[in-house]
N, C-alpha and C positions, 0 to 999 in steps of 0.2 A: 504494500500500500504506500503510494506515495504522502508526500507529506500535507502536498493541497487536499489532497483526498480525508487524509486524517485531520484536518480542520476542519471541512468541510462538515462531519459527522459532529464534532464540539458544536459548530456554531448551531446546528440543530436540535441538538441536545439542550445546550442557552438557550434558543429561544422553547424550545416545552416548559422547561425549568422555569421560564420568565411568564409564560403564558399561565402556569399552574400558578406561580405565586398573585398574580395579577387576578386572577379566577379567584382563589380563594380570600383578598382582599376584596371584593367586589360582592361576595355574600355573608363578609362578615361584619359585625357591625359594633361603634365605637361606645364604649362606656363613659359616660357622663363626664366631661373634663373637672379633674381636680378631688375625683370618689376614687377610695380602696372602695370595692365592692364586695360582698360577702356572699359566696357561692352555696347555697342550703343544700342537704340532701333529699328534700321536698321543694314543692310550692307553695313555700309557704313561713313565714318569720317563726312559726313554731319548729320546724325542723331545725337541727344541727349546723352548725357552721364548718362543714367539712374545708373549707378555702378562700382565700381571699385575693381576689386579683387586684395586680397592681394598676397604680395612676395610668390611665393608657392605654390603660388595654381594651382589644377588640375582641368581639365573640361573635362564634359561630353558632346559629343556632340551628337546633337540629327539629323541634318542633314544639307547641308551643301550648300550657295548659290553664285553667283560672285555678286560681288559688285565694290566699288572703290578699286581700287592699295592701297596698302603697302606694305613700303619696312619695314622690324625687322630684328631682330636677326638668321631667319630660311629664312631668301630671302625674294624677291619680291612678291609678291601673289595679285589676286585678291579676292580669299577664304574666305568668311567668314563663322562661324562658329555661326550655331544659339546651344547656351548651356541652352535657356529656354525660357518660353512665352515673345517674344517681346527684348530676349535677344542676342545681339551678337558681336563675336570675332573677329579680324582680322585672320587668321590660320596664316600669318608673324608672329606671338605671341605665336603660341601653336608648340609644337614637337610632330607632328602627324608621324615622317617619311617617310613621303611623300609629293611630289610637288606638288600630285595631290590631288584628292576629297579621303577622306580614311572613308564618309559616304554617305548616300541615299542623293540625293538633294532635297532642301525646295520646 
């Protein structure tokens, strides 16, 4: 294999790698500037505080259930936002742009 040839294959490879990272920032969405966020193992402020994501951070959400009220910084909502197994969000917390469900429900 000549050497054009084996660049060739890289720069293909870059742009997937650029395309996936681009993709998965494009359905993921940003947590309230200037909140640690408190990730429950329910929907809900009585579940456990299994984690806390940092200032900055964005979330992917996988699907989306009601739970208890919170009032944040994006309104009232009862939305929560499962982001992984046993994981989940208030949506008052996430800039989804919408009032509503913006995925499939749990």
């Amino acid at each position: 294999m000549s050497v054009e040839q084996s660049r060739a294959v890289t720069d293909t490879e870059d742009a997937v790698a650029a395309t996936a990272t681009a993709s998965a920032l494009a359905t993921s969405y940003p947590v309230a500037p200037g909140y640690r966020l408190n990730v429950r193992s329910g929907p809900g402020t009585g579940y456990a505080v299994v984690d806390v994501l940092a200032e900055g951070a964005r979330v992917r959400i996988n699907c989306q259930t009601p739970g208890t009220w919170v009032t944040g910084p994006y309104g009232t909502s009862n939305i929560w936002d499962n982001i992984g197994n046993g994981q989940y969000v208030s949506d008052a917390y996430v800039r989804t742009g919408s009032d509503g469900y913006v995925a499939r429900r749990c």
